[in-house]
C-alpha positions as CSV (number, residue, x, y, z in Angstrom):
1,X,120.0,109.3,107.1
2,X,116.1,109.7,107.4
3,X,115.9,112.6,105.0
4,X,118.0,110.1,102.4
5,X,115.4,107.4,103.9
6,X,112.5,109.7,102.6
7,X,113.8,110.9,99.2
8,X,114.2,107.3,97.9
9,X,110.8,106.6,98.7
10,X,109.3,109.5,96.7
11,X,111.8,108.7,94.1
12,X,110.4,105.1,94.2
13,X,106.8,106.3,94.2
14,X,107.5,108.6,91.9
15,X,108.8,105.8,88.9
16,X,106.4,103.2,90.0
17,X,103.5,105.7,89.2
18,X,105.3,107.0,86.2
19,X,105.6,103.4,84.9
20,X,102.1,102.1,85.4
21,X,100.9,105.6,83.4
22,X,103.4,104.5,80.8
23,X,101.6,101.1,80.6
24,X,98.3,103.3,80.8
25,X,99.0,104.9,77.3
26,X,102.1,104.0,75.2
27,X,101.9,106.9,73.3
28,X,105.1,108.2,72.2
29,X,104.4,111.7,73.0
30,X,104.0,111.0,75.8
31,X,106.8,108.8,76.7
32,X,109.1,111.5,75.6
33,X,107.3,114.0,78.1
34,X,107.5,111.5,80.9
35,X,111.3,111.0,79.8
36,X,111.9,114.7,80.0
37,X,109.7,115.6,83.3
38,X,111.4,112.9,84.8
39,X,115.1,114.4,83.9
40,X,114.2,117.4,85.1
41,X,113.0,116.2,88.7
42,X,116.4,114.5,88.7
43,X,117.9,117.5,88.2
44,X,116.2,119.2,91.1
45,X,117.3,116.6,93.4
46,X,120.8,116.6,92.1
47,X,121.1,120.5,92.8
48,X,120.0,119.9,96.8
């Protein structure tokens, strides 16, 4: 339960600070980057 615990709050972390940098800059560039880094660290966790 507290490894779950853990990896929902570095997910959480994880959007909230991608968010704000999407607010930062609303470049679309770099929305699709964010998008696609974002996939892939799903990804990773799914494999686990």
């Amino acid at each position: 339960m507290k490894g779950r615990f853990t990896t929902g709050v570095v997910l959480g972390s994880l959007i909230g600070a991608s968010a704000a940098m999407l607010m930062d800059n609303m470049d679309k560039k770099t929305v699709r980057g964010m998008k696609k880094k974002f996939n892939n660290m799903q990804s990773m966790f799914d494999q686990k």
